[in-house]
N, CA, C and O atoms as a CHARMM CRD file, in Angstrom:
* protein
*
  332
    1    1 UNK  N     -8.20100  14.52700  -4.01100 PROA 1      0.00000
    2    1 UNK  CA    -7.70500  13.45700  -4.85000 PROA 1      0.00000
    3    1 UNK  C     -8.77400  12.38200  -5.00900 PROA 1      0.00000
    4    1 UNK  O     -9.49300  12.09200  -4.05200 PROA 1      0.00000
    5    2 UNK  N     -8.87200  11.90300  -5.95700 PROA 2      0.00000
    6    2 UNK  CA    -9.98700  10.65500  -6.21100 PROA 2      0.00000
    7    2 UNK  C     -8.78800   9.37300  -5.88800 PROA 2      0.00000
    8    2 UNK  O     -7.57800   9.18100  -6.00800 PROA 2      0.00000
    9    3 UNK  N    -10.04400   8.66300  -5.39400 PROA 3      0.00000
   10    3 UNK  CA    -9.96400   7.32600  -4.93400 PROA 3      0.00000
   11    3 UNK  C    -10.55200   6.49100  -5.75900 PROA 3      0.00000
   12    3 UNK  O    -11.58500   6.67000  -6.40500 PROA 3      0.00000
   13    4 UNK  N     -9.48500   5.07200  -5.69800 PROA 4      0.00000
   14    4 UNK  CA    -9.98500   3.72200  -6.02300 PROA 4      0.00000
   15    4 UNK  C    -10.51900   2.85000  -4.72400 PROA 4      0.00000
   16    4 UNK  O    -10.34300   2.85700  -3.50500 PROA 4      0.00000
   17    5 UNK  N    -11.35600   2.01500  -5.80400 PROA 5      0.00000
   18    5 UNK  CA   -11.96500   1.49200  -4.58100 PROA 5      0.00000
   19    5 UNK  C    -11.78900  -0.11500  -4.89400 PROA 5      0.00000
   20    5 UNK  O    -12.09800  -0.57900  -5.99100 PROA 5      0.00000
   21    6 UNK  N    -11.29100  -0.87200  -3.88400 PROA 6      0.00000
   22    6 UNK  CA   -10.39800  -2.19000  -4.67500 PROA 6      0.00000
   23    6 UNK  C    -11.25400  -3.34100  -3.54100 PROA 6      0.00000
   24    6 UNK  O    -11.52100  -3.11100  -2.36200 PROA 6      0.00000
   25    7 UNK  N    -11.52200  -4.44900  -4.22700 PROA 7      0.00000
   26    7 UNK  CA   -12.05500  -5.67000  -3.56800 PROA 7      0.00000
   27    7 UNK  C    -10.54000  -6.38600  -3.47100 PROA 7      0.00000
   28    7 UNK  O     -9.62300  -6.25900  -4.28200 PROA 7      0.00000
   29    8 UNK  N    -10.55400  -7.29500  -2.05100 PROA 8      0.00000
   30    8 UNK  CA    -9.64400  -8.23300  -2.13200 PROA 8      0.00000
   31    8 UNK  C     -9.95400  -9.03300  -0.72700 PROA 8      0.00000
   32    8 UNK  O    -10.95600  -8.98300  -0.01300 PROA 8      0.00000
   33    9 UNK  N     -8.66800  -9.82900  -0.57500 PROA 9      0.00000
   34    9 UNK  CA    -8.92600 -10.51300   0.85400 PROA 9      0.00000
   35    9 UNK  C     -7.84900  -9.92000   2.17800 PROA 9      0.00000
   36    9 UNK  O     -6.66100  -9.64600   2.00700 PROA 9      0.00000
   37   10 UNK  N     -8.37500  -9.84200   3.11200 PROA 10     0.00000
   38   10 UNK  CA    -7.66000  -9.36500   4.28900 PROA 10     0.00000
   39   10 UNK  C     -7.31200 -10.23300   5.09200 PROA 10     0.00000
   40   10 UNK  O     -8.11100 -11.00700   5.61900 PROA 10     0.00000
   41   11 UNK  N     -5.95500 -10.22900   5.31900 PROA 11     0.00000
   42   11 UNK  CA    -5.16100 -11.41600   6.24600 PROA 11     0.00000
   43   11 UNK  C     -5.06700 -10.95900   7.72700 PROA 11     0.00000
   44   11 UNK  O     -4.54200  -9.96500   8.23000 PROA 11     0.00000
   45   12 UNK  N     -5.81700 -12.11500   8.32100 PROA 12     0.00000
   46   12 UNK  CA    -6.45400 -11.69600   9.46300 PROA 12     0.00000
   47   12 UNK  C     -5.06900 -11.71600  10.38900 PROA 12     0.00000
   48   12 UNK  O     -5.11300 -10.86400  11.27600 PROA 12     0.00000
   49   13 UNK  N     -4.07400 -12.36400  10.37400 PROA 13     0.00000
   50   13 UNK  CA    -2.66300 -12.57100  11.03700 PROA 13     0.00000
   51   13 UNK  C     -1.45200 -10.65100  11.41400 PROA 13     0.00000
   52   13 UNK  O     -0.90200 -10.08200  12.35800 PROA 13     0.00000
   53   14 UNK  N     -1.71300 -10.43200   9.71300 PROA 14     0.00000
   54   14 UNK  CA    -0.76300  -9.55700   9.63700 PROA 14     0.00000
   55   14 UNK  C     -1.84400  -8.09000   9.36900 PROA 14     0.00000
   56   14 UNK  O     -1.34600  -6.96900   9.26900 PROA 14     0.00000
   57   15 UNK  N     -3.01600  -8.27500   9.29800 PROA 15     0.00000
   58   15 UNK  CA    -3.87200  -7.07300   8.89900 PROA 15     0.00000
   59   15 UNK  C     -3.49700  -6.94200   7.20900 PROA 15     0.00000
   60   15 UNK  O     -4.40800  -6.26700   6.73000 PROA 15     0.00000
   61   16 UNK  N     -2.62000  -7.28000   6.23600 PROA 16     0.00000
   62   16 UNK  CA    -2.26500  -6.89500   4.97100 PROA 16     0.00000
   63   16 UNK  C     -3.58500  -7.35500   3.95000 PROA 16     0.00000
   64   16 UNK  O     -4.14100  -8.44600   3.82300 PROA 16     0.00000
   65   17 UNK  N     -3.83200  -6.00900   3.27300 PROA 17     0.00000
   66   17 UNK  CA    -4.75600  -6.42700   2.29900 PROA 17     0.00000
   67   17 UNK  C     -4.54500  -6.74400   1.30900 PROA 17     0.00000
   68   17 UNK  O     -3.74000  -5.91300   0.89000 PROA 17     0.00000
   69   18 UNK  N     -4.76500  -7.57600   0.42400 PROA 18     0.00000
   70   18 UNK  CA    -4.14100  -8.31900  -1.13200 PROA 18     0.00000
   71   18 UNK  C     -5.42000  -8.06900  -2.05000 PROA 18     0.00000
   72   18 UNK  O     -6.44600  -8.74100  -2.16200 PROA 18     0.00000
   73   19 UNK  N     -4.92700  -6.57600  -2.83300 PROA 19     0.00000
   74   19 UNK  CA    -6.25100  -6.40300  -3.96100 PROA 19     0.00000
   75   19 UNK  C     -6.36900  -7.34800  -4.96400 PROA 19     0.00000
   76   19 UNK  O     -5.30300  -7.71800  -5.45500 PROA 19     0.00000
   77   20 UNK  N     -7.58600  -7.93000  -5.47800 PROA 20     0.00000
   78   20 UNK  CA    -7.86800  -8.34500  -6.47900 PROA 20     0.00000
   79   20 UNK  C     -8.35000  -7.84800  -7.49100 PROA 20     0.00000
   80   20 UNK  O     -8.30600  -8.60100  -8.46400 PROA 20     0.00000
   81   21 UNK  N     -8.91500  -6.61900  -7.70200 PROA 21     0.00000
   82   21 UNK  CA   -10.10300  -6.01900  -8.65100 PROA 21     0.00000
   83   21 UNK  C     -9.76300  -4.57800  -8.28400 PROA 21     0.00000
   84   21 UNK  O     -9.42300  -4.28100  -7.13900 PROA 21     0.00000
   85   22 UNK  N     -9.85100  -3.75100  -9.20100 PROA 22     0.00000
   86   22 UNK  CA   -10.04100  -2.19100  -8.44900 PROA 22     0.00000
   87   22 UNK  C    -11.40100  -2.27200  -9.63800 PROA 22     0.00000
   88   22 UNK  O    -11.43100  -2.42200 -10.85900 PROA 22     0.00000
   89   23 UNK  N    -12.81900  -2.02400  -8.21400 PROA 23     0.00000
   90   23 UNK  CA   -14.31000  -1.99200  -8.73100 PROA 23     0.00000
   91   23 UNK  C    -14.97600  -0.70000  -9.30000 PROA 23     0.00000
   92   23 UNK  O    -16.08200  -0.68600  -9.83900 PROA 23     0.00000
   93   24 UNK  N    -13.93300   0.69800  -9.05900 PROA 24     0.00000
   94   24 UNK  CA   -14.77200   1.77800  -9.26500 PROA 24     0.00000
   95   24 UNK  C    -13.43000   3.07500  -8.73900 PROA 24     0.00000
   96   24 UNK  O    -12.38100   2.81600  -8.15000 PROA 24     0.00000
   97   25 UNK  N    -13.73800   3.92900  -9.02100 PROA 25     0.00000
   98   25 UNK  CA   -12.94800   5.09800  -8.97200 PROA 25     0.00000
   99   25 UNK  C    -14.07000   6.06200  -8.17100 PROA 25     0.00000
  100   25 UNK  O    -15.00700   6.46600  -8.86100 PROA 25     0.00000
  101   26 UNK  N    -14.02900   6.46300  -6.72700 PROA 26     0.00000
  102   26 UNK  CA   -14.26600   7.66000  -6.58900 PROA 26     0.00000
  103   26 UNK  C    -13.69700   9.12600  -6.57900 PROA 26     0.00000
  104   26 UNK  O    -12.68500   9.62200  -6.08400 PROA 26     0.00000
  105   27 UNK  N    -14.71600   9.61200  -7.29800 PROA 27     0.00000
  106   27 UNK  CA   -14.65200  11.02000  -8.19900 PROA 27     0.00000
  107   27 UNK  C    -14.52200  11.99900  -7.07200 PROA 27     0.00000
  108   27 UNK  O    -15.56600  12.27200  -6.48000 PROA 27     0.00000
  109   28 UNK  N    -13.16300  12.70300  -6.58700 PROA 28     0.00000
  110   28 UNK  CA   -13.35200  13.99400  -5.61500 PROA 28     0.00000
  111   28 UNK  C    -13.99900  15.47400  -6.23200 PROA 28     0.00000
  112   28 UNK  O    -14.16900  16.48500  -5.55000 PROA 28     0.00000
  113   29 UNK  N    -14.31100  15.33300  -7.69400 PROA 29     0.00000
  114   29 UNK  CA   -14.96600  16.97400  -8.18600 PROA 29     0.00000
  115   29 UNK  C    -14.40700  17.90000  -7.62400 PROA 29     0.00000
  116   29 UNK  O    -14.93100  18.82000  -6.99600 PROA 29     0.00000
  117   30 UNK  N    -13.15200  17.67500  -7.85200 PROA 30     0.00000
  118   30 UNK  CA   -12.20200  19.15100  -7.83200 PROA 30     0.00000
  119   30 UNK  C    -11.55000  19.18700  -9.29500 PROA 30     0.00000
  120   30 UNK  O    -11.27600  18.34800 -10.15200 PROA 30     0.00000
  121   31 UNK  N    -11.41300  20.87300  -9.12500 PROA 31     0.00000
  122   31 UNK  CA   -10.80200  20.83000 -10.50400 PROA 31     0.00000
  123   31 UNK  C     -9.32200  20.81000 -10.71700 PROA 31     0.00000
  124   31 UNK  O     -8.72700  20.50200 -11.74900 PROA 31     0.00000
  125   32 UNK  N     -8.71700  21.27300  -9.31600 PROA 32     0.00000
  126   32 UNK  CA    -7.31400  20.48200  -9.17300 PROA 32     0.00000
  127   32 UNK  C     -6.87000  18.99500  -9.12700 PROA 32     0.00000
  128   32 UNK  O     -5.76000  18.69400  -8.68700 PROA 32     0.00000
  129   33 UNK  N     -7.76400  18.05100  -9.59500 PROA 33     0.00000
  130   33 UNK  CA    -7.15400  16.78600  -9.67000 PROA 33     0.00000
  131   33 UNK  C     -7.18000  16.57800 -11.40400 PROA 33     0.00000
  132   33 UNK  O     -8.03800  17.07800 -12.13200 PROA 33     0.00000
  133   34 UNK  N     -6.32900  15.94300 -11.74900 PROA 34     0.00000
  134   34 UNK  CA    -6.22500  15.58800 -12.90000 PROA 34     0.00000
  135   34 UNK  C     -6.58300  14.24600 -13.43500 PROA 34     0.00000
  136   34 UNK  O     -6.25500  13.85100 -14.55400 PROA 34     0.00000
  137   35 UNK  N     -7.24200  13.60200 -12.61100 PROA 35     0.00000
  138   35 UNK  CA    -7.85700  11.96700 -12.39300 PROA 35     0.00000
  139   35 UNK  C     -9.46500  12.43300 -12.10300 PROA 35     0.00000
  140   35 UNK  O    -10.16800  11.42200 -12.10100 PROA 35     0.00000
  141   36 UNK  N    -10.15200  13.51100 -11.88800 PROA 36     0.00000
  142   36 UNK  CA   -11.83600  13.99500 -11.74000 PROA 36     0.00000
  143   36 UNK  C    -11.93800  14.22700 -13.43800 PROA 36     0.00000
  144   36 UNK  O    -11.10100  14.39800 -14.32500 PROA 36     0.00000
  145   37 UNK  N    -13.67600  14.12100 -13.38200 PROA 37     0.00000
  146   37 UNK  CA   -14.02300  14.38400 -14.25400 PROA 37     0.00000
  147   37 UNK  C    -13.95100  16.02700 -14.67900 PROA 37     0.00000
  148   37 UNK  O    -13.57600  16.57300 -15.71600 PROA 37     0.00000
  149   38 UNK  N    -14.40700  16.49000 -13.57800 PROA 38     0.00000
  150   38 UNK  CA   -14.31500  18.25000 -13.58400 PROA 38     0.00000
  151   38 UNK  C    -12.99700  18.97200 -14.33600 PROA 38     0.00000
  152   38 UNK  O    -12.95700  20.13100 -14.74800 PROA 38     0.00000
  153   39 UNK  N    -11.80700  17.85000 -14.40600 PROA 39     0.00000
  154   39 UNK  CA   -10.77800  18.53500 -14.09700 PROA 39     0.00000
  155   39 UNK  C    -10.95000  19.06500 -15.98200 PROA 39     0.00000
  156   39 UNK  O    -11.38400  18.43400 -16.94600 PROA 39     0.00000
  157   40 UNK  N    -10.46300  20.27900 -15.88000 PROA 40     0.00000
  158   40 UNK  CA   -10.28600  20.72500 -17.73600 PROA 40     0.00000
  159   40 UNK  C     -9.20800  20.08400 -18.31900 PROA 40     0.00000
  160   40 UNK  O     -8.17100  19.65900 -17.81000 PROA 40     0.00000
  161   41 UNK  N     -9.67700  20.07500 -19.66400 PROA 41     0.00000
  162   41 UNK  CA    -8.39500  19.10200 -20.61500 PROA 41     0.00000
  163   41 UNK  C     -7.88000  19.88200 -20.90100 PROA 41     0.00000
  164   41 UNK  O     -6.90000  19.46800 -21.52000 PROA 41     0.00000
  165   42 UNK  N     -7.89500  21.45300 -20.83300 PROA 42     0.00000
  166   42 UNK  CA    -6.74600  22.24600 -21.34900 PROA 42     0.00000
  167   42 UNK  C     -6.21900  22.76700 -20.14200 PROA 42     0.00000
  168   42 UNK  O     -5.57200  23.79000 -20.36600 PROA 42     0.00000
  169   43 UNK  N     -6.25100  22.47700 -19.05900 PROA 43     0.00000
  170   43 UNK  CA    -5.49000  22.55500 -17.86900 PROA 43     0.00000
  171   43 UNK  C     -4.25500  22.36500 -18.32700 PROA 43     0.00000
  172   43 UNK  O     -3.85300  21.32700 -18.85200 PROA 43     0.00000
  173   44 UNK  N     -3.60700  23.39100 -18.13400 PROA 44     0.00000
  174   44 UNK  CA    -1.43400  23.51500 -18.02000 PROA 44     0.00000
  175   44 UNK  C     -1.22900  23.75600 -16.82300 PROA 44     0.00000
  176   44 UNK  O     -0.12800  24.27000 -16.62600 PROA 44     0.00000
  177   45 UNK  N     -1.98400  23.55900 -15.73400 PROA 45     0.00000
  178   45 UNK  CA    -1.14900  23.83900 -14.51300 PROA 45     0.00000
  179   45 UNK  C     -0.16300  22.74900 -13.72600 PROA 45     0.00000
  180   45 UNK  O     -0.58600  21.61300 -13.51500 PROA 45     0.00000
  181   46 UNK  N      0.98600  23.09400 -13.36200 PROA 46     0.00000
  182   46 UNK  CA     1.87400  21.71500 -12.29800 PROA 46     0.00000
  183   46 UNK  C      1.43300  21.29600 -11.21600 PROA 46     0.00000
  184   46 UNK  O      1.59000  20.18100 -10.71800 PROA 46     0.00000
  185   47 UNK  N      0.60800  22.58700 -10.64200 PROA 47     0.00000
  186   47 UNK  CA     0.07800  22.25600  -9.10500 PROA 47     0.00000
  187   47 UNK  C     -0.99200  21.17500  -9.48100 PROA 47     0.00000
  188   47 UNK  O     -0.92700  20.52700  -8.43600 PROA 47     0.00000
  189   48 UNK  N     -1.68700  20.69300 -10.03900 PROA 48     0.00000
  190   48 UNK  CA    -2.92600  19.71500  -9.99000 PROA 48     0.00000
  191   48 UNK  C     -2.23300  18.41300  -9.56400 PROA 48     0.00000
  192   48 UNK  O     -1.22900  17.96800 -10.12000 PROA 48     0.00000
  193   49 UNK  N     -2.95200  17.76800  -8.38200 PROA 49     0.00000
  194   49 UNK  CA    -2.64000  16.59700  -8.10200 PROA 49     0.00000
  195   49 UNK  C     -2.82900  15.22400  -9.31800 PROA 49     0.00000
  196   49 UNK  O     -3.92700  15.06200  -9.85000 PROA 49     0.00000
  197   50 UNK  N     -1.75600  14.39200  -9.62700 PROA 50     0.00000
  198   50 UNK  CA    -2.16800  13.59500 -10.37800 PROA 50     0.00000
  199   50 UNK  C     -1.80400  12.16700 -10.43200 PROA 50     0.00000
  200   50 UNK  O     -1.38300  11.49500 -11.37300 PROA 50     0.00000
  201   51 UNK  N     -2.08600  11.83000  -9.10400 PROA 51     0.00000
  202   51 UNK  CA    -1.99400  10.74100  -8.71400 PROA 51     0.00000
  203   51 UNK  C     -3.44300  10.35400  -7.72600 PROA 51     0.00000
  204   51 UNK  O     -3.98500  11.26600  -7.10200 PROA 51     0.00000
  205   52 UNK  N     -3.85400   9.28400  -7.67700 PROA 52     0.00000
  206   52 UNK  CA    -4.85200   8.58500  -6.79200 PROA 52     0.00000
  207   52 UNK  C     -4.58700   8.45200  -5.49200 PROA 52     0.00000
  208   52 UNK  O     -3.70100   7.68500  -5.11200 PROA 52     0.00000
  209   53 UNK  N     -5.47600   9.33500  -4.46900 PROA 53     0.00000
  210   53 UNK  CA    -5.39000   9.46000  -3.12800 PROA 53     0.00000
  211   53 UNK  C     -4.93400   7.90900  -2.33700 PROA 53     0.00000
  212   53 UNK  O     -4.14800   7.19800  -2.96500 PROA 53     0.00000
  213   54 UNK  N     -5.32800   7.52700  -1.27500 PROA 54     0.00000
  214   54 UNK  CA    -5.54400   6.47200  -0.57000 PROA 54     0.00000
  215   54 UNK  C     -6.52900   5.64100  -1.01000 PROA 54     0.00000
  216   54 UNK  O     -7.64300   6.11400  -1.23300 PROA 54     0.00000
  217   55 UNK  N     -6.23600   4.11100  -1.22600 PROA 55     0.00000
  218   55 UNK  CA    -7.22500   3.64900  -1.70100 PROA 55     0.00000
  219   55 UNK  C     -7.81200   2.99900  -0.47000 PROA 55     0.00000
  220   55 UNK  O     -7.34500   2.72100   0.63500 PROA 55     0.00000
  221   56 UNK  N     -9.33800   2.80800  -1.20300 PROA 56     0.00000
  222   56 UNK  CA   -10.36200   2.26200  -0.36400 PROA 56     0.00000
  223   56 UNK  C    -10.43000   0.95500  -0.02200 PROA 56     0.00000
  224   56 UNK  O    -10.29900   0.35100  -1.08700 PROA 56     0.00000
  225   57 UNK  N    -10.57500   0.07900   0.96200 PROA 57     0.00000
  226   57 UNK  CA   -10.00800  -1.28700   0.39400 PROA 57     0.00000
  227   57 UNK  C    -11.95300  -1.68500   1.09300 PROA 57     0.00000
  228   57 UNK  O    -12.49100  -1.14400   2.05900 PROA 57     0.00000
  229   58 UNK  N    -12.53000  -2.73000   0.19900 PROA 58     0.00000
  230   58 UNK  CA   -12.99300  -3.58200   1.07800 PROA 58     0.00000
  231   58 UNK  C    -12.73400  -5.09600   0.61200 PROA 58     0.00000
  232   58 UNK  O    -12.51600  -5.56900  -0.50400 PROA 58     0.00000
  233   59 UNK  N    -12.82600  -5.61200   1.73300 PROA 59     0.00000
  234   59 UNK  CA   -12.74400  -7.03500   2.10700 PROA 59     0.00000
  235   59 UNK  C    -13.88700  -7.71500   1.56100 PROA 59     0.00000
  236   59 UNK  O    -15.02700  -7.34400   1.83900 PROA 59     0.00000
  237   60 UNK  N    -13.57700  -9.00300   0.55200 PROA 60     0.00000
  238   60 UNK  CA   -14.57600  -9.85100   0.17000 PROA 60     0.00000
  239   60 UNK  C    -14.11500 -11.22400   0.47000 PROA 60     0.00000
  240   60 UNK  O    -14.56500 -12.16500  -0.18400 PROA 60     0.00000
  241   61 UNK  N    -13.19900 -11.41500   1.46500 PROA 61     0.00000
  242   61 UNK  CA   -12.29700 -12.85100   2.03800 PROA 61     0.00000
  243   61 UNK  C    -11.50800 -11.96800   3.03400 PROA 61     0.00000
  244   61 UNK  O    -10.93400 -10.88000   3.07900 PROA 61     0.00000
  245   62 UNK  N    -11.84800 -13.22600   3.94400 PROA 62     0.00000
  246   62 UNK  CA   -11.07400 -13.04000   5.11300 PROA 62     0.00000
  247   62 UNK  C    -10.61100 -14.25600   5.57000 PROA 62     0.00000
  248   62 UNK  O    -11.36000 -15.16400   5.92900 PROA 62     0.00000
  249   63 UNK  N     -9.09900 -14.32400   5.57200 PROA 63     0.00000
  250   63 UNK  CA    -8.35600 -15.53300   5.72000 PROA 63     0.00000
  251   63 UNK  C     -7.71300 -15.02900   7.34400 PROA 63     0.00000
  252   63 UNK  O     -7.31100 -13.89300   7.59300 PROA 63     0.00000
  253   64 UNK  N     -7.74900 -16.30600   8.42100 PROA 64     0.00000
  254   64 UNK  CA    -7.00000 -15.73600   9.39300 PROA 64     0.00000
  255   64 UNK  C     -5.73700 -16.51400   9.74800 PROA 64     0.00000
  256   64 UNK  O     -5.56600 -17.39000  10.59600 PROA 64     0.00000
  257   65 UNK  N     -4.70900 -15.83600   8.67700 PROA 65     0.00000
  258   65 UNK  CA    -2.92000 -16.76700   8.41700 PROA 65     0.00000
  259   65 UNK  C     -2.62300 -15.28700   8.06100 PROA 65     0.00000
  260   65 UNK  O     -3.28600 -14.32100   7.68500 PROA 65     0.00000
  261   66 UNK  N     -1.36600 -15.54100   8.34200 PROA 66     0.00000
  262   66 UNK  CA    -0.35900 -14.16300   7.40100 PROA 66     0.00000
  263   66 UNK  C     -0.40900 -14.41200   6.20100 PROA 66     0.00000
  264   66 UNK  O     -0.87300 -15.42800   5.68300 PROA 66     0.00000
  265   67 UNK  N      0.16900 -13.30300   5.57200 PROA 67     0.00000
  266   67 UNK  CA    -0.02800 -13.31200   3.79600 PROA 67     0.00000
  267   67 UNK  C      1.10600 -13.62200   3.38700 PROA 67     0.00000
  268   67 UNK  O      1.95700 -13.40700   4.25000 PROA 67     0.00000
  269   68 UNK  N      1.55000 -14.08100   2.34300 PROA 68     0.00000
  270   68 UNK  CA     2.43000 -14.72100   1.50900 PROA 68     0.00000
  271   68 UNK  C      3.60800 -14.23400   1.90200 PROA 68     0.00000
  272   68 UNK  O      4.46100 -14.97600   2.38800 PROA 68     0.00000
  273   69 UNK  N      3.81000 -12.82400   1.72700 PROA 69     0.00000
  274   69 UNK  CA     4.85000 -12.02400   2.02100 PROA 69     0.00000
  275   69 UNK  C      5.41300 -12.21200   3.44400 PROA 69     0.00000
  276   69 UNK  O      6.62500 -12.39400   3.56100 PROA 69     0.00000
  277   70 UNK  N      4.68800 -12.18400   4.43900 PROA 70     0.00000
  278   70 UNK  CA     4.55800 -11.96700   6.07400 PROA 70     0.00000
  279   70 UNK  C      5.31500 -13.54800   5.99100 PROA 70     0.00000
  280   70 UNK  O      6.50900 -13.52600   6.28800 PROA 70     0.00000
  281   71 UNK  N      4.91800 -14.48800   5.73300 PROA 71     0.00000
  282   71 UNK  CA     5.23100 -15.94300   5.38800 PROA 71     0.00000
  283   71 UNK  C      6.59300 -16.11200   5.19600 PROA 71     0.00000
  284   71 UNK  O      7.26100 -16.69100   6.05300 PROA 71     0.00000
  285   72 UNK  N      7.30400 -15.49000   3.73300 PROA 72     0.00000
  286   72 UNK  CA     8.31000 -15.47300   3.51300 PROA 72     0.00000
  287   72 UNK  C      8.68600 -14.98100   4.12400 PROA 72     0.00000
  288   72 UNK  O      9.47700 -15.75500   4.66400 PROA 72     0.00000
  289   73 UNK  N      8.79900 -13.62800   4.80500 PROA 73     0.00000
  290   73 UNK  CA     9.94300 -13.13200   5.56600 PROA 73     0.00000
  291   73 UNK  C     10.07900 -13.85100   6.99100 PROA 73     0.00000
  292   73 UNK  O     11.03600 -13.86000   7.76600 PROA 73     0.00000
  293   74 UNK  N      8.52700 -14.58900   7.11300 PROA 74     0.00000
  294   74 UNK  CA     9.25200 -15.10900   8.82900 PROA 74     0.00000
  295   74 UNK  C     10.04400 -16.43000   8.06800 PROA 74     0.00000
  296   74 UNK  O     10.84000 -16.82000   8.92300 PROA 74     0.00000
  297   75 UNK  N     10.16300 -17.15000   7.05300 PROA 75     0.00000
  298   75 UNK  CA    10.49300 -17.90900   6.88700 PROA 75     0.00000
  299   75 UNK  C     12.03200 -18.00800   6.68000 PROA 75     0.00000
  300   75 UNK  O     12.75800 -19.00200   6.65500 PROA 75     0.00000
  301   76 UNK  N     12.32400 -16.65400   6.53400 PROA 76     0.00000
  302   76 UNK  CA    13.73000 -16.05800   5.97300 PROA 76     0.00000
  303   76 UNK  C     14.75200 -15.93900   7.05300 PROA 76     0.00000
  304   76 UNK  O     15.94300 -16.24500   7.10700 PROA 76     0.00000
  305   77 UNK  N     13.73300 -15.28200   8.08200 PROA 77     0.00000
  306   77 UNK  CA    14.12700 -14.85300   9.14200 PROA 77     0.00000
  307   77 UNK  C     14.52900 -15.93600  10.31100 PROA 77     0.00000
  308   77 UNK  O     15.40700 -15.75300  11.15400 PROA 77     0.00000
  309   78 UNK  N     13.73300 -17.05900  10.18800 PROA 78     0.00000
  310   78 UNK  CA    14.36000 -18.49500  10.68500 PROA 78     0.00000
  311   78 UNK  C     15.35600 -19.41500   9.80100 PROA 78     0.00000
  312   78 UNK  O     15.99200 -20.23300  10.46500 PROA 78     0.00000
  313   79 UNK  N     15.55900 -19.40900   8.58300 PROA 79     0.00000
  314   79 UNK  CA    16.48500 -19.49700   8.16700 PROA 79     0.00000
  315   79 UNK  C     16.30700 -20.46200   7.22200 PROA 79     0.00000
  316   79 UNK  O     17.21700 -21.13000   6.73200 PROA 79     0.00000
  317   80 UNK  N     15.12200 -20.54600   6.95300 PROA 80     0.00000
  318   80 UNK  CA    14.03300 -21.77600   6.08900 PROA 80     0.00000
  319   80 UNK  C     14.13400 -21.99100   4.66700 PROA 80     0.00000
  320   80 UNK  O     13.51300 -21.07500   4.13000 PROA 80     0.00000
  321   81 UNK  N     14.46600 -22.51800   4.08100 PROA 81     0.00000
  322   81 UNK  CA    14.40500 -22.56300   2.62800 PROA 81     0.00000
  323   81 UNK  C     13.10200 -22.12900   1.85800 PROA 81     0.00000
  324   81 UNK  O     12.23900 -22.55700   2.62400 PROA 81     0.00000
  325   82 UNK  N     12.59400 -21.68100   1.05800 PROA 82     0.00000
  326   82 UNK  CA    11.60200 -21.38400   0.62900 PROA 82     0.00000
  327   82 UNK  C     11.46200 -22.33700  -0.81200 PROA 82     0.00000
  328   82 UNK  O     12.31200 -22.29100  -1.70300 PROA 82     0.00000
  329   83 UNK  N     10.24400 -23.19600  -0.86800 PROA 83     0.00000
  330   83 UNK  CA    10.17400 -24.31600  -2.25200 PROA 83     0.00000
  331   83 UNK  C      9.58700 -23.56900  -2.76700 PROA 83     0.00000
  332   83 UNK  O      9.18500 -23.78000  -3.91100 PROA 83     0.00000
């Protein structure tokens, strides 16, 4: 399966990565993916994967707080109003 490869910032609290950009697509050169270049356009088969593997993440910010989400739910979870 080909991979994206995504810039964002990593929240040093909860480990969660928050993409900003997807910078590039790596190409697996199989001809069972339907996202490679290799793959044929007159391909009729069902078996070809056609969705994007695991994406790649790297980090271009590193914040050390939980992320927005992690935030709200502890905030929920104490019983906090959210503005």
């Amino acid at each position: 399966m080909c991979q994206q490869i995504a810039q964002g910032t990593r929240w040093g609290k909860c480990g969660h990565f928050q993409r900003h950009l997807v910078i590039a697509v790596l190409d697996c050169n199989t001809l069972r993916c339907e996202r490679s270049c290799h793959h044929p356009p007159t391909c009729r088969s069902k078996t070809c994967a056609t969705t994007f593997g695991k994406e790649i993440q790297r980090d271009v910010d590193f914040v050390d707080e939980y992320c927005f989400a992690c935030r709200a739910a502890q905030a929920k979870a104490a019983g906090v109003p959210l503005r």
